[in-house]
BANU-883448 format. One record per residue (C-alpha): residue in three letters; residue number from 0; z, y, x. Coordinates in nm, 4 decimals. Example, Ala and Ser with C-alpha at 12.3 -4.5 7.8 and 13.67 -1.06 7.14 Angstrom:
NODE type seq        z        y        x
NODE  ALA   0   0.7800  -0.4500   1.2300
NODE  SER   1   0.7140  -0.1060   1.3670
//
This chain:
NODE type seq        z        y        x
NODE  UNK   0   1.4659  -9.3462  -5.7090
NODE  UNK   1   1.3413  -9.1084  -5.4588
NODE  UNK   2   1.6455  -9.0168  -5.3131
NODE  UNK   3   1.7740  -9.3624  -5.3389
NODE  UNK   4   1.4693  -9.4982  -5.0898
NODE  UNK   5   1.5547  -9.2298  -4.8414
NODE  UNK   6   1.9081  -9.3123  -4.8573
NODE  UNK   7   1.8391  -9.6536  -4.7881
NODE  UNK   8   1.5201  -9.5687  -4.5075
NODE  UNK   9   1.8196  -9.3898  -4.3263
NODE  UNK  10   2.0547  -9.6904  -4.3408
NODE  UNK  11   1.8874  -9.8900  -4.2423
NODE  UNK  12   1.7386  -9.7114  -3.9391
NODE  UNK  13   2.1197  -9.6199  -3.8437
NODE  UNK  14   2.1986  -9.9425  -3.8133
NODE  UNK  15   1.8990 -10.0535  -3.6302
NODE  UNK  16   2.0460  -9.9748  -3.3415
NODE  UNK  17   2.2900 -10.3087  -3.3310
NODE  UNK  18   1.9428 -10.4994  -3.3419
NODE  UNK  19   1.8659 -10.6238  -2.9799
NODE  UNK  20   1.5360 -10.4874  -2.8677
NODE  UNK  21   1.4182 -10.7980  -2.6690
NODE  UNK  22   1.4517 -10.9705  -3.0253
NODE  UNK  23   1.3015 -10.7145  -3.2315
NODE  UNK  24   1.0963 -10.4493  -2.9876
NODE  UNK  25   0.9034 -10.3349  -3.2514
NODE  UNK  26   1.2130 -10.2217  -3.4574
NODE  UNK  27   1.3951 -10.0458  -3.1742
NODE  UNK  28   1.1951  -9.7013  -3.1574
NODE  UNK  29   1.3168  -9.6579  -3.5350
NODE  UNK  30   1.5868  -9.4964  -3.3979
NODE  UNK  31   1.4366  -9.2124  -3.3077
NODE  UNK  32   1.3169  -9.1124  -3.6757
NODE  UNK  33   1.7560  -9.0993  -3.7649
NODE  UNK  34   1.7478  -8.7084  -3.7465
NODE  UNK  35   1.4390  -8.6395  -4.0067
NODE  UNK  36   1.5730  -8.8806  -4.2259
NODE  UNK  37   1.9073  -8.7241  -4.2355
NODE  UNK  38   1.7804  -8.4076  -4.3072
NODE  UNK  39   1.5571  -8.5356  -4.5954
NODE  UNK  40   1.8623  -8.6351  -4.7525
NODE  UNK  41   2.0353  -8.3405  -4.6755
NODE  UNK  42   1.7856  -8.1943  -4.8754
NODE  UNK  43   1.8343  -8.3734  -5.1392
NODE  UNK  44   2.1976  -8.3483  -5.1261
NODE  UNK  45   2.1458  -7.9878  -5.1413
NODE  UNK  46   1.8944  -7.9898  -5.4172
NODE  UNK  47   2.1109  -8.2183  -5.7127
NODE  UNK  48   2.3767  -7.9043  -5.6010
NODE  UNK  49   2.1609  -7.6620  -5.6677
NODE  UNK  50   2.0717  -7.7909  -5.9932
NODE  UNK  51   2.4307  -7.9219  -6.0674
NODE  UNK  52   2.3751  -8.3137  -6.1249
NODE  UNK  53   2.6845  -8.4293  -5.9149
NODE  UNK  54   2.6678  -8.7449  -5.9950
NODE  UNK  55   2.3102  -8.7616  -5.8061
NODE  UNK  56   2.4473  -8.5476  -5.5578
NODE  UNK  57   2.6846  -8.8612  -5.4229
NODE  UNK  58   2.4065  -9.0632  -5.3331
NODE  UNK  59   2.3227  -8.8515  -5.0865
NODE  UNK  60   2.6578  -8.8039  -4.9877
NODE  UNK  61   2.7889  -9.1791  -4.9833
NODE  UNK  62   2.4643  -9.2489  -4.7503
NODE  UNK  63   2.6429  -8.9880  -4.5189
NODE  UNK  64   2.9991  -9.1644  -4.5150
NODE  UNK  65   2.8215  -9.5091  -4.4419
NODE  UNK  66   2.6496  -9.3336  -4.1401
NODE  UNK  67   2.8865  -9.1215  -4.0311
NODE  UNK  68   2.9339  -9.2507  -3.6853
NODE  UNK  69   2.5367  -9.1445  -3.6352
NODE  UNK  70   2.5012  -8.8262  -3.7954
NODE  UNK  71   2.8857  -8.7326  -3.5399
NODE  UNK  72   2.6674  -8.8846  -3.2325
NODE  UNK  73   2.3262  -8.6516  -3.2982
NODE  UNK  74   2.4471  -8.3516  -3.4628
NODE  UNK  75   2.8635  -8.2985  -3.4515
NODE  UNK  76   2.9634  -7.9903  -3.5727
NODE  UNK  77   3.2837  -7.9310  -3.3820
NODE  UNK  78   3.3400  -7.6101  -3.4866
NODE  UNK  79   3.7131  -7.5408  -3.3893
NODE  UNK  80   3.6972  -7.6886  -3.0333
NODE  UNK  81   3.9832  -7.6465  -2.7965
NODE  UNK  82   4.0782  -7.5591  -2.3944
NODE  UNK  83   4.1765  -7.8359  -2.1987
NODE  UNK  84   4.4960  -7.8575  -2.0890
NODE  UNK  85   4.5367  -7.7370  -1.7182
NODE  UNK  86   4.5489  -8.0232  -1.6007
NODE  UNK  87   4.1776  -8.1574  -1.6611
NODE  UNK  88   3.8398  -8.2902  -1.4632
NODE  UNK  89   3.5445  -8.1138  -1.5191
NODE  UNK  90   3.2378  -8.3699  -1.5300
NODE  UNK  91   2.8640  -8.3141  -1.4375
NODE  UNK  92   2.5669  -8.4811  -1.4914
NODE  UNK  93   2.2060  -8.4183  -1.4177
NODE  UNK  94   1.8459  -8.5468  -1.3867
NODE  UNK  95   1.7186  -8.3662  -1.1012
NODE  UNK  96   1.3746  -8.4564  -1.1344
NODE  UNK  97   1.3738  -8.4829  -0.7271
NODE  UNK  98   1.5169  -8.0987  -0.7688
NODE  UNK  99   1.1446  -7.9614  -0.8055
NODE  UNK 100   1.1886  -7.9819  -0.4469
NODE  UNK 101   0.8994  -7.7319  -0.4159
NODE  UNK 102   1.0551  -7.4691  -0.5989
NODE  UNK 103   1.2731  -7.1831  -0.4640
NODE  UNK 104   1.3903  -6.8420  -0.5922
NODE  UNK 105   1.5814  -6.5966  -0.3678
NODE  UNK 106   1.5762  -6.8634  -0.0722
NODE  UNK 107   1.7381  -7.0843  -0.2803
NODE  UNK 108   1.6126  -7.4160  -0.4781
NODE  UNK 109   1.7578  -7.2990  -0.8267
NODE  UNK 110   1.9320  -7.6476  -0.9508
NODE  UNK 111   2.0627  -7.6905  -0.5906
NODE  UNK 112   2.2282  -7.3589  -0.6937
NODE  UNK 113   2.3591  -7.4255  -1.0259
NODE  UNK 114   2.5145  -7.7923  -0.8925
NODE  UNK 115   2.6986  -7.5343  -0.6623
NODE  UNK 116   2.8169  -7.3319  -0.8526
NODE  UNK 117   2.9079  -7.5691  -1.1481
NODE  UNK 118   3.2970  -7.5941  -1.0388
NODE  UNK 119   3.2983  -7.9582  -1.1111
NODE  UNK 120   3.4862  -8.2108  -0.9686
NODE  UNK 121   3.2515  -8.5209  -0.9936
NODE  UNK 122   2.9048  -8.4975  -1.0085
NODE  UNK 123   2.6212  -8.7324  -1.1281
NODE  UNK 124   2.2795  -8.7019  -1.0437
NODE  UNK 125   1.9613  -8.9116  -1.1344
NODE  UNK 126   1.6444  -8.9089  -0.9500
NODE  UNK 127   1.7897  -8.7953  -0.6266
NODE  UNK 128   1.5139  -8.8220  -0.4399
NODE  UNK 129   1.4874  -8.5529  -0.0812
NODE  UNK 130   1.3237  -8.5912   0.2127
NODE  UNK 131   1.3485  -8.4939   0.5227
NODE  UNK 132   1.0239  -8.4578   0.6295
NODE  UNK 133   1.0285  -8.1796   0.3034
NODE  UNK 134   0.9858  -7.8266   0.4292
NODE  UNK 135   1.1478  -7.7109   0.1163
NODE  UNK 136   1.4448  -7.9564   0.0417
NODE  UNK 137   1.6347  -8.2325   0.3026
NODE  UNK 138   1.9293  -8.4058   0.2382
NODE  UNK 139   2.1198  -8.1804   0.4901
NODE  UNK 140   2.0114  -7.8772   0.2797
NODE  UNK 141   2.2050  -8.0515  -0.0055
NODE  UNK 142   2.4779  -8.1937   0.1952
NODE  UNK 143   2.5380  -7.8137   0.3251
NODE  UNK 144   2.5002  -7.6765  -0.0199
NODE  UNK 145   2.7908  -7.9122  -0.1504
NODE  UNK 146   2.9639  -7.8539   0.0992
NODE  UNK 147   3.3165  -7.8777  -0.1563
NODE  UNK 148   3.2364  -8.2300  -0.2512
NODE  UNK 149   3.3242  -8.4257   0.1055
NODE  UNK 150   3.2939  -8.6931  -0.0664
NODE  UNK 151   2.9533  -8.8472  -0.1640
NODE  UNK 152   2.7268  -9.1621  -0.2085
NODE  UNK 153   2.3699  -9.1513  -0.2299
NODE  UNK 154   2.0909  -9.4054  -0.2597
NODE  UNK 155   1.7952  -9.3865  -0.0939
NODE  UNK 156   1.5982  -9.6909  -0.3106
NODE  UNK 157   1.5516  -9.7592  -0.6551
NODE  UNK 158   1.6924  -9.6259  -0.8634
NODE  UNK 159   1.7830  -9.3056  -0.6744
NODE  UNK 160   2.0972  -9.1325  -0.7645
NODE  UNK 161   2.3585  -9.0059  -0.6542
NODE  UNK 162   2.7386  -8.8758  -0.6526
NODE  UNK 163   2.9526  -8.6299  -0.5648
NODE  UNK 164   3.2771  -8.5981  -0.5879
NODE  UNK 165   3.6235  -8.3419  -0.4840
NODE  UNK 166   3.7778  -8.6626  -0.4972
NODE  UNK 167   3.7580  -8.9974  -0.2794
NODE  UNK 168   3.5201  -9.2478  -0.3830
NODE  UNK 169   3.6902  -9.5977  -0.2290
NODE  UNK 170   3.4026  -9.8017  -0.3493
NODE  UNK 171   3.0375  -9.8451  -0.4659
NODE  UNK 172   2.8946 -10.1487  -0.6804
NODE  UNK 173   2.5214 -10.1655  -0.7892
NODE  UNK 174   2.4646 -10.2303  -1.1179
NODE  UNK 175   2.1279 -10.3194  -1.1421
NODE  UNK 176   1.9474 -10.6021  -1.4029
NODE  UNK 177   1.7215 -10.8432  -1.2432
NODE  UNK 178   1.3431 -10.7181  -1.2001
NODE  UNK 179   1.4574 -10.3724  -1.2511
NODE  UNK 180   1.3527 -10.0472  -1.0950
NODE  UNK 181   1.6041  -9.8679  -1.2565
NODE  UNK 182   2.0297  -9.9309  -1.3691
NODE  UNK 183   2.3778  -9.8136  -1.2469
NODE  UNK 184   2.6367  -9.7443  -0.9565
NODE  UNK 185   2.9929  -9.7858  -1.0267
NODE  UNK 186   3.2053  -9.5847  -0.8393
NODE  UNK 187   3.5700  -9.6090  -0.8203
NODE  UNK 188   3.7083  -9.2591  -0.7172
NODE  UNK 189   4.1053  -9.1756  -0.6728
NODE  UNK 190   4.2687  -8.9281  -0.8172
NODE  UNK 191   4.5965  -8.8786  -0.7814
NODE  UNK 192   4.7585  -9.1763  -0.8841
NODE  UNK 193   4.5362  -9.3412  -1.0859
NODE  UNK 194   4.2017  -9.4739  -1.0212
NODE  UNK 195   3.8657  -9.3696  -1.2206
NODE  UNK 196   3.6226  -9.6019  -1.2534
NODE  UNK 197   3.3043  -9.3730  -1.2981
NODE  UNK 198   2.9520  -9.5239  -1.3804
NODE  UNK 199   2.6146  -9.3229  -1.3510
NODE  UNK 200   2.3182  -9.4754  -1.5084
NODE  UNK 201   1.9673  -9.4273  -1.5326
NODE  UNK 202   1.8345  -9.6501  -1.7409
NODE  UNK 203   1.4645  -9.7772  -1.7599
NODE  UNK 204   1.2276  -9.4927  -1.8328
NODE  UNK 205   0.9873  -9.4730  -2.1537
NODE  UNK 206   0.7013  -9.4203  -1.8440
NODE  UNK 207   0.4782  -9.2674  -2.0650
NODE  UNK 208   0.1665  -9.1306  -1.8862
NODE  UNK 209   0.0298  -8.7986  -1.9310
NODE  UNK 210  -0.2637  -8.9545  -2.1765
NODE  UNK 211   0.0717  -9.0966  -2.3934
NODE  UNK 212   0.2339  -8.7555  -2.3939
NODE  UNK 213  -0.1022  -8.5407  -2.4956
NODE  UNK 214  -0.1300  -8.8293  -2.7680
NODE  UNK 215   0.1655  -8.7561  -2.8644
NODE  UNK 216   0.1363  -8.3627  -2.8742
NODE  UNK 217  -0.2072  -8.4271  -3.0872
NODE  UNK 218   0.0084  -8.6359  -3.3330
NODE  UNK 219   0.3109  -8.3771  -3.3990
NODE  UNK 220   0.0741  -8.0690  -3.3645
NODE  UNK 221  -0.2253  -8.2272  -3.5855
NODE  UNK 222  -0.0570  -8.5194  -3.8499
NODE  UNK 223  -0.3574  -8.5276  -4.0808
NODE  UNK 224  -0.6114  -8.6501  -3.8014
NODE  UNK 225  -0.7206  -9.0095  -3.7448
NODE  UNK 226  -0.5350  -9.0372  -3.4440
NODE  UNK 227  -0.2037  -9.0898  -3.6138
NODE  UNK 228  -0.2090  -9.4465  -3.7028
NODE  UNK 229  -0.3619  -9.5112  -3.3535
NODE  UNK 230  -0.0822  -9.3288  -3.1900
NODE  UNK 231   0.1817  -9.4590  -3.3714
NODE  UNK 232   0.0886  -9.8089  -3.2987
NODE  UNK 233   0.0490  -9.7434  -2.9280
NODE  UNK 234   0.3921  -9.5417  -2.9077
NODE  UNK 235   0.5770  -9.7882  -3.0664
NODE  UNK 236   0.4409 -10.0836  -2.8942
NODE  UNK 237   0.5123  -9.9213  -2.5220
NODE  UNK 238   0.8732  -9.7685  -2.6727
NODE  UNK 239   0.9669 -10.1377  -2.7578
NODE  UNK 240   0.8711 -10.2526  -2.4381
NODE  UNK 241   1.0687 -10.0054  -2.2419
NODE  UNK 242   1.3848 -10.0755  -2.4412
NODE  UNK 243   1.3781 -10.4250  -2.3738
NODE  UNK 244   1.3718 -10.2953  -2.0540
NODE  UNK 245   1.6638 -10.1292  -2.0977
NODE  UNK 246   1.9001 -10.3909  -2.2837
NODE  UNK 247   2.0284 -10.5828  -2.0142
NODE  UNK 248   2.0923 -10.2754  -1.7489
NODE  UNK 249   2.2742 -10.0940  -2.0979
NODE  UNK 250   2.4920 -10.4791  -2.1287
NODE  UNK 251   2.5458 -10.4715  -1.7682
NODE  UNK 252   2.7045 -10.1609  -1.7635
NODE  UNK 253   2.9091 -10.3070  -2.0954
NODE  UNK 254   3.0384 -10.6207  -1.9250
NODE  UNK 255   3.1851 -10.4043  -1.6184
NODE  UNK 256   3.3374 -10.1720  -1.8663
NODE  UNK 257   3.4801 -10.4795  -2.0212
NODE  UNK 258   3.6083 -10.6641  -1.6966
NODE  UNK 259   3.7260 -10.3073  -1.5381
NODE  UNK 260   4.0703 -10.3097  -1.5225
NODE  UNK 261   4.0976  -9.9667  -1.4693
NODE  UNK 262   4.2447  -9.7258  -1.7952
NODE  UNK 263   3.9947  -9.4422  -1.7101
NODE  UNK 264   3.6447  -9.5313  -1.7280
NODE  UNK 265   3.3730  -9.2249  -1.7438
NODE  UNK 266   3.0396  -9.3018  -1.8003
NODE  UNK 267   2.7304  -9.0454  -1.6639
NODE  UNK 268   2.4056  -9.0345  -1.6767
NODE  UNK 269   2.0241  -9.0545  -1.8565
NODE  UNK 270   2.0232  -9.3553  -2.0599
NODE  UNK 271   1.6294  -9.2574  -2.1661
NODE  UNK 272   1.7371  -9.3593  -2.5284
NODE  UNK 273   1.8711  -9.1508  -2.8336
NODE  UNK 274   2.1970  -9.1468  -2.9897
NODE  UNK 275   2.0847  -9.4098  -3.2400
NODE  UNK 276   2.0112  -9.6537  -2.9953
NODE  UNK 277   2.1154  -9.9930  -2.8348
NODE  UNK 278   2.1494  -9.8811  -2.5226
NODE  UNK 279   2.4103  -9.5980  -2.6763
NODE  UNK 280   2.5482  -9.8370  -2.9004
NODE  UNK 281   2.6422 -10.1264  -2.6560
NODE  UNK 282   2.7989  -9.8696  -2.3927
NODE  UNK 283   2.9591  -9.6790  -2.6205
NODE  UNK 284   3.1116  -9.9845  -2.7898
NODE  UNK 285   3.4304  -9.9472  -2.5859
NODE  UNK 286   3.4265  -9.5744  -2.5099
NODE  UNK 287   3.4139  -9.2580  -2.7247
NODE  UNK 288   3.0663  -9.0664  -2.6958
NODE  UNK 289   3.1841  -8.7181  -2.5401
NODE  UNK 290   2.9306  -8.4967  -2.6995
NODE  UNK 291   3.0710  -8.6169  -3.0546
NODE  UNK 292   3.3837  -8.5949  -2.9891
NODE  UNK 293   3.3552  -8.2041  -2.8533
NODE  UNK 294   2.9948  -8.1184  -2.8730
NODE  UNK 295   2.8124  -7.8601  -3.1102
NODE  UNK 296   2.4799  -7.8904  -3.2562
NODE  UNK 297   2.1912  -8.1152  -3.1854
NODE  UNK 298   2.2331  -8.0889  -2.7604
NODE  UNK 299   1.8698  -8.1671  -2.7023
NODE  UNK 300   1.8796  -8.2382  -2.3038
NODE  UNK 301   1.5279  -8.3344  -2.2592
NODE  UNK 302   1.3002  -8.0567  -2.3824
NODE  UNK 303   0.8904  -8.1384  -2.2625
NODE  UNK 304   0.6308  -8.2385  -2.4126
NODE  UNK 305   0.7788  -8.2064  -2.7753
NODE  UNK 306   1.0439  -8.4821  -2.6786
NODE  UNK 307   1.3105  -8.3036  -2.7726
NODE  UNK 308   1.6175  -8.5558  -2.7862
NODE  UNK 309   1.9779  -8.5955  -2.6010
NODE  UNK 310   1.8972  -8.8424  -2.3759
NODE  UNK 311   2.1766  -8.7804  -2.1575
NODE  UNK 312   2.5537  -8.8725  -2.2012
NODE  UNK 313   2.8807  -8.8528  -2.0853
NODE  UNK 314   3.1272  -9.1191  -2.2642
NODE  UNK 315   3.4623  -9.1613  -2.1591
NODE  UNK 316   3.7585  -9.4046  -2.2101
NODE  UNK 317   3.9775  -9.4046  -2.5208
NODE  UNK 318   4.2637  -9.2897  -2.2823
NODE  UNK 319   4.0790  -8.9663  -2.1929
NODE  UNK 320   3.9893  -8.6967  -2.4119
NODE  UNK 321   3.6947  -8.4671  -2.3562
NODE  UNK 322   3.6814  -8.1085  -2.4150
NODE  UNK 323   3.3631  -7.8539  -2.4699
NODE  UNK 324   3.0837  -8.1199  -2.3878
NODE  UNK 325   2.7635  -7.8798  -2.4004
NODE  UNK 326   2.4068  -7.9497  -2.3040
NODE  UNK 327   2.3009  -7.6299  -2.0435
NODE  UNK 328   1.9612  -7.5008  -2.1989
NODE  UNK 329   2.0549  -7.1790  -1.9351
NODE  UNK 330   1.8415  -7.3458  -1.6557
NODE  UNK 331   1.4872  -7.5710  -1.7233
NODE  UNK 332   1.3860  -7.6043  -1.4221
NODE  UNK 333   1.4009  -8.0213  -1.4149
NODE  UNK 334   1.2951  -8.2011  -1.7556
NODE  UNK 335   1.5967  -8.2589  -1.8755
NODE  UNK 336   1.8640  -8.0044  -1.9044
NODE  UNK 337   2.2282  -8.0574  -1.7416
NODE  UNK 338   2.4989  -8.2096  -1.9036
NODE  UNK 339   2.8981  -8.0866  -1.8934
NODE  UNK 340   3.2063  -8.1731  -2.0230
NODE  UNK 341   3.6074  -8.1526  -1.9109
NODE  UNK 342   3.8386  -8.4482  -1.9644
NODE  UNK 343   4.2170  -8.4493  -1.9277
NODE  UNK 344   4.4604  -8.7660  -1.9457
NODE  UNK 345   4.5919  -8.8287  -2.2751
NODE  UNK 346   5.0118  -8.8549  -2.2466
//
């Protein structure tokens, strides 16, 4: 009976993430809890094995085929992954955190580095935000730096991002929600032949203060206190907000995938929202989540304050497939870590 109440705790918050968060905001953050329940029931899939009652052990394991799609998108275990074929993109993308424009090692700002010496071919990047009244960090520092990608768009307002590309971009569409600091830029880049239509998002942030965040380091260091209920009522109150917030940009970006007439669509970016999510359900609807399809393990990309999720995403076109999507824990110098992938054509 247990088992059977976890099973259906994890169902239920798998498919949460179909529920609209401006209708239910309170239900939305649920999400987040996906990867503890799964375990629990790993646990207890493990346990009726260990103790040979198979027919208990199926519970467990028929809540994991009805979820399946979840349990790929947080923790795939693509073991036997392949090379791409030589003929193949190599994607990018990055929240810069305004490159920690204060930092340098060697005479060098280090992420400025690493987007140099990624080798990709297109580049995302979310808060983009130089100056050139910085001493540290202009635009022409950056401009020099990626020097390979001639071509390049970058916005100076809300939301800042930016992209780079070996390839040229013939247009630029905002795609922002109304009353919205943050959303999208579509960018339709050539290559070759054919015509990408790439989208980098950076969806609404949780904009949790640095009260919120030592709240929520009491909570996960110190469970037992009288904080807990507290906390948990403000954290999912703010969390709902913030993906209501985030609904409309995530069906924006939806509805141009869905009028694009374009075969390759690539979508970049930090959607500020887990894998069991609206915002990842309702772009993903029409495009296969690249870190499932080729990822390995749990790719945590955003790793302070005892947040550790995958917040950021590459997803890609049923036409394309991805190879070796990884999340780069190599450099922390921004919150979030880097996010990679390669993508060839399929014939």
């Amino acid at each position: 009976m247990v088992n059977m109440l976890f099973i259906c705790l994890m169902l239920l918050v798998a498919y949460s993430e179909r529920l609209s968060p401006i209708e239910h905001p309170t239900l939305s953050p649920i999400g987040l809890t996906f990867p503890i329940l799964a375990l629990i029931n790993a646990g207890f899939l493990l346990f009726w094995l260990l103790i040979t009652q198979w027919k208990y052990a199926l519970l467990p394991f028929i809540g994991f085929l009805l979820c399946s799609a979840q349990i790929r998108a947080t923790f795939p275990l693509n073991l036997f992954r392949g090379n791409p074929p030589e003929e193949h993109l190599k994607l990018l993308s990055y929240n810069v955190m305004s490159f920690d424009a204060d930092k340098k090692e060697n005479g060098q700002n280090p992420i400025l580095r690493y987007l140099k010496e990624s080798e990709a071919d297109i580049i995302c990047l979310q808060e983009f935000i130089v100056s050139s009244k910085n001493q540290y960090l202009t635009q022409k520092d950056v401009d020099k730096a990626l020097a390979a990608y001639p071509y390049h768009h970058v916005s100076k307002e809300n939301p800042h991002m930016a992209c780079y590309s070996k390839y040229p971009i013939l247009s630029v569409t905002p795609l922002h929600a109304k009353k919205s600091r943050n959303g999208a830029f579509a960018y339709e880049i050539t290559q070759g032949v054919d015509t990408l239509l790439v989208i980098n998002c950076h969806l609404e942030s949780n904009r949790l203060t640095q009260e919120d965040k030592a709240t929520y380091e009491d909570i996960i260091e110190a469970p037992e206190t009288a904080k807990v209920k507290e906390g948990i009522r403000l954290f999912t109150k703010k969390l709902g907000e913030n993906s209501a917030k985030r609904a409309p940009q995530a069906e924006k970006v939806a509805q141009t995938i869905a009028e694009s007439k374009h075969p390759y669509v690539i979508v970049m970016g930090d959607f500020n929202d887990s894998p069991v999510s609206y915002s990842h359900y309702a772009i993903g609807r029409q495009l296969n989540d690249a870190f499932a399809q080729s990822g390995l393990g749990a790719g945590i990309s955003y790793h302070l304050n005892h947040f550790y999720f995958r917040l950021d995403n590459i997803m890609v076109s049923p036409s394309l497939q991805s190879y070796k999507c990884q999340v780069d824990n190599t450099i922390s110098d921004s919150d979030h870590y880097p996010i990679s992938c390669f993508v060839a054509k399929k014939r």
